[in-house]
C-alpha positions in Angstrom: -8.2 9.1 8.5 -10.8 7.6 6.6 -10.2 5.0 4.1 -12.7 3.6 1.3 -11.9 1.0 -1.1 -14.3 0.9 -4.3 -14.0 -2.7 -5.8 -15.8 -5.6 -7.5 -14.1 -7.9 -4.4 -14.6 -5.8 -0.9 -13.8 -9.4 0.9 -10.8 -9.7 -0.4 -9.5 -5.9 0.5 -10.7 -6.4 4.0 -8.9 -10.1 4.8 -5.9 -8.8 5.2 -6.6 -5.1 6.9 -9.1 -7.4 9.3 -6.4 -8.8 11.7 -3.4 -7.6 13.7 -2.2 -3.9 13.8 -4.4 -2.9 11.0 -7.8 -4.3 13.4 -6.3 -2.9 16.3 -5.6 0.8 14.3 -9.0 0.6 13.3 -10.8 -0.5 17.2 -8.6 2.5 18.4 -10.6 4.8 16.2 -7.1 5.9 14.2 -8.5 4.8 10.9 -12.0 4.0 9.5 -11.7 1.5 6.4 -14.5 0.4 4.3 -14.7 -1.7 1.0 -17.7 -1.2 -1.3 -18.7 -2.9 -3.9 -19.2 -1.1 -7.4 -21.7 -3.2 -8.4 -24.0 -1.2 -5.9 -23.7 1.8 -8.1 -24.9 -0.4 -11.1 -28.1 0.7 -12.3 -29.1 -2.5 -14.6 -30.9 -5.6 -14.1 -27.7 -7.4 -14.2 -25.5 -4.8 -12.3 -23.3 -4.8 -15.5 -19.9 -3.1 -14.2 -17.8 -4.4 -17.2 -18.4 -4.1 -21.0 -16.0 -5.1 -24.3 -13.3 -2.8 -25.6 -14.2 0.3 -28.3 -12.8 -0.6 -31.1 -12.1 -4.2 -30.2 -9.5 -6.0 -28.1 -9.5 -8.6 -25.6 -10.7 -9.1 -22.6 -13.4 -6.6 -20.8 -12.9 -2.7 -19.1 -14.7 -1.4 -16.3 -17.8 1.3 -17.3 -17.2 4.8 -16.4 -21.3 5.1 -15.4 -20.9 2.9 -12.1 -17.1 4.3 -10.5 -18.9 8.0 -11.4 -21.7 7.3 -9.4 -19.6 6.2 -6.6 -16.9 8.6 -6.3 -19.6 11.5 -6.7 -21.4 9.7 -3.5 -18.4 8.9 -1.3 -16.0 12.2 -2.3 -15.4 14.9 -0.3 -13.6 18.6 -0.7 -10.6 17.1 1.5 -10.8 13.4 -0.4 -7.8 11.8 -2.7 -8.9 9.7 -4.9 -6.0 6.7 -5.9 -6.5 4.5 -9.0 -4.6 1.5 -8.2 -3.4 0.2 -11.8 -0.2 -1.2 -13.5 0.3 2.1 -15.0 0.7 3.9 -12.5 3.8 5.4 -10.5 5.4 2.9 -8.2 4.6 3.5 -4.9 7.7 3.5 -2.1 7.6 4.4 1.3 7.7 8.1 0.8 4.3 8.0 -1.0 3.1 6.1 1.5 4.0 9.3 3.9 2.9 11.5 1.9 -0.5 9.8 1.9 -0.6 9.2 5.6 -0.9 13.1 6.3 -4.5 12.7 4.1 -7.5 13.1 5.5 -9.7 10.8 3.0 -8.3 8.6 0.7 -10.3 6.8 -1.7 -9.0 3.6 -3.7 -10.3 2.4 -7.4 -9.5 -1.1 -7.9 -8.9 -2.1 -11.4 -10.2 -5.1 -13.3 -10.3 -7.0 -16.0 -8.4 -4.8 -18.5 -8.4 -1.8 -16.4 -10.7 1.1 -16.2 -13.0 3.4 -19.3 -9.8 6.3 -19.3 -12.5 8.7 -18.7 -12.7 7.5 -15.7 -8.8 9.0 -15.0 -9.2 12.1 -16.4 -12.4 13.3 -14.4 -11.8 11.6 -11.2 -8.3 10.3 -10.6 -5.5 12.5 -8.5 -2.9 9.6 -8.2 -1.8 6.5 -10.3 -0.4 4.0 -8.3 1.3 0.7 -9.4 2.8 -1.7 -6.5 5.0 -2.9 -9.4 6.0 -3.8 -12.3 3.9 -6.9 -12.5 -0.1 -7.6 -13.6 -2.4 -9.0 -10.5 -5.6 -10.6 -11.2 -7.3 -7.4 -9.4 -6.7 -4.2 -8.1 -8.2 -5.1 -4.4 -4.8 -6.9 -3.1 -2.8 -3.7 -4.0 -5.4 -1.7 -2.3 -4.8 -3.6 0.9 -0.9 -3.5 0.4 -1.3 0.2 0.2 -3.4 0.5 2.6 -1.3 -1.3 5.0 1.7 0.8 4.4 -0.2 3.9 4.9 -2.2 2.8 8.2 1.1 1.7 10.0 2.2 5.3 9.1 -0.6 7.0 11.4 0.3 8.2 14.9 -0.4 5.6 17.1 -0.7 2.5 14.6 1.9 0.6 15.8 2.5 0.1 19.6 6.5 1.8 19.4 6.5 4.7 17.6 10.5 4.1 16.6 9.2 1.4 14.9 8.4 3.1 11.9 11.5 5.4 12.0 14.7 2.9 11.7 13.8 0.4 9.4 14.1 -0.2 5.5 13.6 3.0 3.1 13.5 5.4 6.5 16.3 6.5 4.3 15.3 6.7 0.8 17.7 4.4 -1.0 18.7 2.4 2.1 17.7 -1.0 3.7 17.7 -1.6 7.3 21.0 -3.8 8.7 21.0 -7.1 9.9 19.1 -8.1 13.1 19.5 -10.7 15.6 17.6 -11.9 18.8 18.6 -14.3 21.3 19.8 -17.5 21.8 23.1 -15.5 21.2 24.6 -19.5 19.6 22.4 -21.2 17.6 23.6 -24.3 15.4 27.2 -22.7 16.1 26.1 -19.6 14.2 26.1 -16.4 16.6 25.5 -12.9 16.9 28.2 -10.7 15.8 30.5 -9.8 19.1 29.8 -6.2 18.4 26.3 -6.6 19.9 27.9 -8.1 22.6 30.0 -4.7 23.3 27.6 -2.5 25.2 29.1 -0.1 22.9 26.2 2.0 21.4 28.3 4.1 19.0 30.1 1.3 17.6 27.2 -0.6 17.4 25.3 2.3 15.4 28.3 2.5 13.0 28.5 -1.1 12.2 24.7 -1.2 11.1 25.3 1.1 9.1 28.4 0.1 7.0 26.2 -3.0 7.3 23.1 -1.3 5.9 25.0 0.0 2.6 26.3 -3.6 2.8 23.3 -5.1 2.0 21.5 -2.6 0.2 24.7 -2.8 -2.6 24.2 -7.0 -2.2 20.1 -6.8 -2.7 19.1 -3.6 -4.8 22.2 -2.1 -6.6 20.0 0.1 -8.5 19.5 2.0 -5.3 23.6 2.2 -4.6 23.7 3.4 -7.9 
């Protein structure tokens, strides 16, 4: 999979993707990721990738002249290209798997007040919000996305169970409690059923415990 992240802030993509499982995915050869910078598709003296609002309004929007540019040179027939913007749909863990089957993805990081809407209806597949909340840029929910998708790929993580038991495996379900040794610690211990050698037991108590604390933490998903 290749990966390119089109932004006014390629450093601050790359931080996080630059360490851990997300360098080691990428030294492996499972993923290529590269930020760009937009203003290297600005054709000015001043590499102007921002002007004020038609019509008036506050704050500034990103042109349409230098994301075109860019997207015309980095696309492909097999490429996605993923506007990452309030707007957008919320992304879960099932987008994220959806995405992970791609073959080229490529990210456009809002700014300011967003993007010239041209901008979404000549080049954009997918709208994708992380949440319901405004960032000051567009590049730390590329890398959140990106992280999500890259763990995804065959091979990313160093057990592939890892990726199948664990919160949202199942759509609307978090993952139970865990616990690692010392089995007592401050007089608080692990419950007795992992103590049973009883795998079936064991299986069935995470998962009254997974509805548990799905109900406790995100009743919108018991519901």
């Amino acid at each position: 999979m290749r990966i390119d992240i089109l932004t006014l802030f390629p450093e601050i993509a790359l931080a996080p993707l630059s360490e851990s499982m997300m360098q080691r995915a990428q030294n492996a050869e499972i993923v290529q990721i590269h930020a760009h910078n937009l203003r290297d598709w600005a054709t000015d003296k001043h590499r102007r990738t921002d002007d004020y609002l038609c019509g008036g309004g506050q704050g500034m929007l990103l042109k349409p002249e230098p994301i075109f540019a860019a997207i015309e040179e980095l696309r492909s027939d097999d490429s996605q290209v993923i506007l990452l913007t309030p707007q957008g749909k919320v992304f879960k863990q099932a987008i994220a798997r959806d995405l992970s089957e791609a073959t080229h993805l490529i990210f456009i990081c809002g700014h300011y007040e967003g993007v010239d809407h041209r901008v979404i209806e000549e080049l954009v597949d997918l709208e994708l919000s992380i949440g319901d909340y405004i960032l000051t840029n567009g590049a730390i929910a590329a890398a959140v996305v990106t992280d999500a998708i890259v763990r995804l790929l065959p091979g990313a993580l160093g057990d592939a169970r890892s990726t199948v038991d664990e919160s949202f495996s199942y759509p609307n379900l978090l993952e139970a409690p865990a616990y690692t040794k010392p089995i007592e610690f401050r007089g608080l211990k692990v419950p007795d059923i992992f103590l049973s050698g009883h795998h079936a037991k064991i299986e069935e108590w995470k998962k009254e415990q997974a509805i548990k604390r799905t109900c406790e933490n995100r009743p919108d998903l018991c519901e």
